[in-house]
GUGUPA-170840 format. One line per field, with one value per residue (C-alpha): residue number from 0; x negated, y, z. Coordinates in nm, 3 decimals. Layout:
resi	(NUM; ...)
u	(X; ...)
v	(Y; ...)
w	(Z; ...)
***
This chain:
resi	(0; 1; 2; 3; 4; 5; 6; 7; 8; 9; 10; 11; 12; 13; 14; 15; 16; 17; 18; 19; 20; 21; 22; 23; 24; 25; 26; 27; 28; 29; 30; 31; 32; 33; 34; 35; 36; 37; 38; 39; 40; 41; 42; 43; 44; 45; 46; 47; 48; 49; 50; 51; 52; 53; 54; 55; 56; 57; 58; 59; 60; 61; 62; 63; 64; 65; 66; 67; 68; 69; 70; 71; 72; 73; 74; 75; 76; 77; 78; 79; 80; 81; 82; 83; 84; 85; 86; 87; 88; 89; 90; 91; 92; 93; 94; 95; 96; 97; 98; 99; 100; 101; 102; 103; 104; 105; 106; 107; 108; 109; 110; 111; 112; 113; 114; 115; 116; 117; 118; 119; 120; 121; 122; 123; 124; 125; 126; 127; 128; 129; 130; 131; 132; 133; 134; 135; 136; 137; 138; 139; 140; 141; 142; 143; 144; 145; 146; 147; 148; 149; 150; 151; 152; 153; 154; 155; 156; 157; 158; 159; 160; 161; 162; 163; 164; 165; 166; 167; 168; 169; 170; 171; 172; 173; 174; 175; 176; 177; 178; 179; 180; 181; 182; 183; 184; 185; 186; 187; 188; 189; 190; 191; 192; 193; 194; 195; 196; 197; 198; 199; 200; 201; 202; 203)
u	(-15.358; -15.719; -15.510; -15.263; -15.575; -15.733; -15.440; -15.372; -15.777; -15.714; -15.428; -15.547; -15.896; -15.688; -15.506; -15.768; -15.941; -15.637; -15.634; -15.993; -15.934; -15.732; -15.861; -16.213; -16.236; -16.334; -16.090; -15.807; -15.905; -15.867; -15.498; -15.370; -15.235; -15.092; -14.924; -14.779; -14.642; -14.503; -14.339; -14.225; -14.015; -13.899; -13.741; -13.636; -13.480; -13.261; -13.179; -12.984; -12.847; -12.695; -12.560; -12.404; -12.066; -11.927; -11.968; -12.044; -12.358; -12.455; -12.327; -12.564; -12.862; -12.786; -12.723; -13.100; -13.165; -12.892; -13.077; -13.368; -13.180; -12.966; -13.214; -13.376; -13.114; -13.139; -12.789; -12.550; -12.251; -11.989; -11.688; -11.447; -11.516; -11.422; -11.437; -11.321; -11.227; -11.121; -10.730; -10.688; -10.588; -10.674; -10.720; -10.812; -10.647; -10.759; -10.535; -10.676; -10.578; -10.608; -10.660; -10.306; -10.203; -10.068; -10.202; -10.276; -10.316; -10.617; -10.662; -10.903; -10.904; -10.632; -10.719; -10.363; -10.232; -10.441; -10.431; -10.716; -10.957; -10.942; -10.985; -11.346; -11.470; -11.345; -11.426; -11.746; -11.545; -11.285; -11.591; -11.738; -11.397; -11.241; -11.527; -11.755; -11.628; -11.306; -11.502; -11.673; -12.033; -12.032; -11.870; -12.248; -12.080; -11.770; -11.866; -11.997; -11.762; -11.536; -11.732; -11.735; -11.345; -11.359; -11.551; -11.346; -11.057; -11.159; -10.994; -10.919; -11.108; -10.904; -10.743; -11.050; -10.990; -11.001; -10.967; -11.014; -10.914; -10.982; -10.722; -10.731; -10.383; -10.398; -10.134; -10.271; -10.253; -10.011; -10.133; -10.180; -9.855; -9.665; -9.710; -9.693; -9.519; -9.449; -9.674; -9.908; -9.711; -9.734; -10.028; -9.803; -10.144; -10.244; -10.530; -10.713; -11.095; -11.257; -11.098; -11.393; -11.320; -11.518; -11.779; -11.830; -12.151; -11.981; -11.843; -12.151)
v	(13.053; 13.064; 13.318; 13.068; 12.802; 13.046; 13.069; 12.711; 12.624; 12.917; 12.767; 12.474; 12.493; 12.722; 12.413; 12.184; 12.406; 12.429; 12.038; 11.993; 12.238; 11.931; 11.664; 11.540; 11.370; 11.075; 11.032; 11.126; 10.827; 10.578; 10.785; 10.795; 10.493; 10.467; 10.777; 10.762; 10.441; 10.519; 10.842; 10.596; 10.361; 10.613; 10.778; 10.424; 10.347; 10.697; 10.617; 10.288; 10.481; 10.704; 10.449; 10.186; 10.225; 10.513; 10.372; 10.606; 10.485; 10.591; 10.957; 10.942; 10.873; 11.134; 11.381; 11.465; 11.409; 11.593; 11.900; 11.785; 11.567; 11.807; 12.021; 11.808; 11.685; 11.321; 11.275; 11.109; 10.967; 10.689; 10.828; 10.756; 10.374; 10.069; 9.948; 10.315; 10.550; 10.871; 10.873; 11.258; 11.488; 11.850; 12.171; 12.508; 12.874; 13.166; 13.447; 13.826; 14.053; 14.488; 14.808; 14.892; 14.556; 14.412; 14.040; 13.805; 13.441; 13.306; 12.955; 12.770; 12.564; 12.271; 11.985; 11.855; 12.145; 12.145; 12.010; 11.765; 11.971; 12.244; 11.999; 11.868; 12.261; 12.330; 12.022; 12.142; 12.374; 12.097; 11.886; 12.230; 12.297; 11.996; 11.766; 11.952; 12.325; 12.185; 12.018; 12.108; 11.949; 12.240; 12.552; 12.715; 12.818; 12.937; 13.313; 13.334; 13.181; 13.436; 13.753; 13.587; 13.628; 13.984; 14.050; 13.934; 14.112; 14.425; 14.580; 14.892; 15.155; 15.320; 15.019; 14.730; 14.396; 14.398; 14.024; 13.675; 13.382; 13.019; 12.745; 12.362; 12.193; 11.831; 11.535; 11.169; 10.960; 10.650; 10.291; 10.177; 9.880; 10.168; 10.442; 10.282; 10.512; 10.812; 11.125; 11.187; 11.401; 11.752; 11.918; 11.949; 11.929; 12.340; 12.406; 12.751; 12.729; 13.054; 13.423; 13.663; 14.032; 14.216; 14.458; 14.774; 14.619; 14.311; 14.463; 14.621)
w	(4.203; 4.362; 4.651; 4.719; 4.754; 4.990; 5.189; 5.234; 5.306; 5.593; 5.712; 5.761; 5.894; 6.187; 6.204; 6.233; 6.485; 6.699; 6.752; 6.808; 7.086; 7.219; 7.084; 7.005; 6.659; 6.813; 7.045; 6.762; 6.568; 6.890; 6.927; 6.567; 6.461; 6.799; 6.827; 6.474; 6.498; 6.849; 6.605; 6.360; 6.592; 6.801; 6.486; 6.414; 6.734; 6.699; 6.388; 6.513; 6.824; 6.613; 6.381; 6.603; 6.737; 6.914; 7.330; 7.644; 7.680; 7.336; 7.438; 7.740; 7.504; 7.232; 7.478; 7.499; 7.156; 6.934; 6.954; 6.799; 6.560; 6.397; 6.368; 6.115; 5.943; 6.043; 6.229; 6.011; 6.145; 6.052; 6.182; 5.861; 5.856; 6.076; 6.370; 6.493; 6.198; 6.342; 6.467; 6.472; 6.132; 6.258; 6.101; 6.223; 6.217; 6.363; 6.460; 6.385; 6.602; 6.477; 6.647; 6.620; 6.780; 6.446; 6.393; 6.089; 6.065; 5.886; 5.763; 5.612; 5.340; 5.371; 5.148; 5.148; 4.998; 4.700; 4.353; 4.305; 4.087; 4.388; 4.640; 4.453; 4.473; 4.840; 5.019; 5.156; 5.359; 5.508; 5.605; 5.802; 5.947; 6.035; 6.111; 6.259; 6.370; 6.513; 6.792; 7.155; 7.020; 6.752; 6.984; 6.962; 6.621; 6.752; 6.754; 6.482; 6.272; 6.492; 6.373; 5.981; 5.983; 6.142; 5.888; 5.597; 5.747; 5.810; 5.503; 5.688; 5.813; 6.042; 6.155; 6.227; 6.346; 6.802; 6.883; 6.684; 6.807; 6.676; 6.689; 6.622; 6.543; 6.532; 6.570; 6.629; 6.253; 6.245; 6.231; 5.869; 5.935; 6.096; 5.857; 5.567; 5.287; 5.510; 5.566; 5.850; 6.090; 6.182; 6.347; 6.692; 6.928; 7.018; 7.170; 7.177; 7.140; 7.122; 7.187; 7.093; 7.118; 6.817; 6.860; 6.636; 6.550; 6.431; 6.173; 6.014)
***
């Protein structure tokens, strides 16, 4: 216990000496309460940005910002309820393409298709898939998600997986006084996001 206090006292005073490098401690105490409650709002003010209603000039705004957001975990977004619920049922496949030019279509995990006590376990992986992966503000994740399937289909030695390729199907969902008893329709809307062409080191 008295190494882990050591530690932390180290830490800190290096701490400590680092900002007294740039700041005096008089001057800090003139700064503080500004600077944190200029922290505060601004986290405030994002906070409402990122709430309020999808509009361009929102998008110009978070532009600079979602970095930084996401990165801590702030963002949280109303997408599901009014004024604008999201009009679009997608889903993603990825086709797997092997050394000896064979393919394989991979899916992921299709809510709609499940009984409910298998929907409760796998919806973690319909909110990764279809609301975030799906989507241009999340294609730093493509490849990697790419090399992921590789990986779980590379079953054979002598015949690895060459190419992956990830593909969002989506159709546009009906009013609620037009589709009223009838099904959403079928995921007709292709659109090929990411080819990615494995590496031997992928698959390591």
């Amino acid at each position: 216990m008295s190494t882990i206090t050591a530690k932390q006292s180290k830490k800190h005073s290096r701490i400590k000496s680092g900002l007294r490098a740039l700041i005096n401690e008089n001057d800090w105490q003139l700064l503080r309460k500004p600077v944190i409650s200029a922290f505060i709002l601004f986290h405030g003010m994002l906070n409402f940005v990122y709430m309020f209603n999808v509009h361009p000039y929102q998008a110009r705004i978070l532009k600079f910002f979602w970095g930084y957001y996401h990165y801590l975990g702030l963002d949280q977004d109303y997408g599901v309820f009014a004024p604008m619920p999201r009009n679009v049922n997608p889903h993603l496949v990825a086709v797997v393409t092997f050394a000896d030019g064979s393919s394989k279509l991979w899916m992921n995990p299709r809510m709609e298709r499940m009984d409910y006590a298998t929907r409760v376990q796998q919806e973690r992986y319909r909110k990764f898939f279809n609301d975030n992966l799906a989507w241009p503000l999340y294609k730093m994740l493509w490849s990697d998600v790419n090399v992921h399937i590789a990986r779980m289909n590379n079953t054979d030695p002598n015949n690895p997986p060459r190419t992956v390729t990830l593909i969002r199907f989506m159709s546009m969902m009906p009013l609620p006084e037009k589709g009223i008893g009838r099904k959403n329709p079928p995921h007709y809307q292709r659109e090929t996001l990411k080819p990615y062409y494995v590496r031997p080191e992928d698959l390591k």
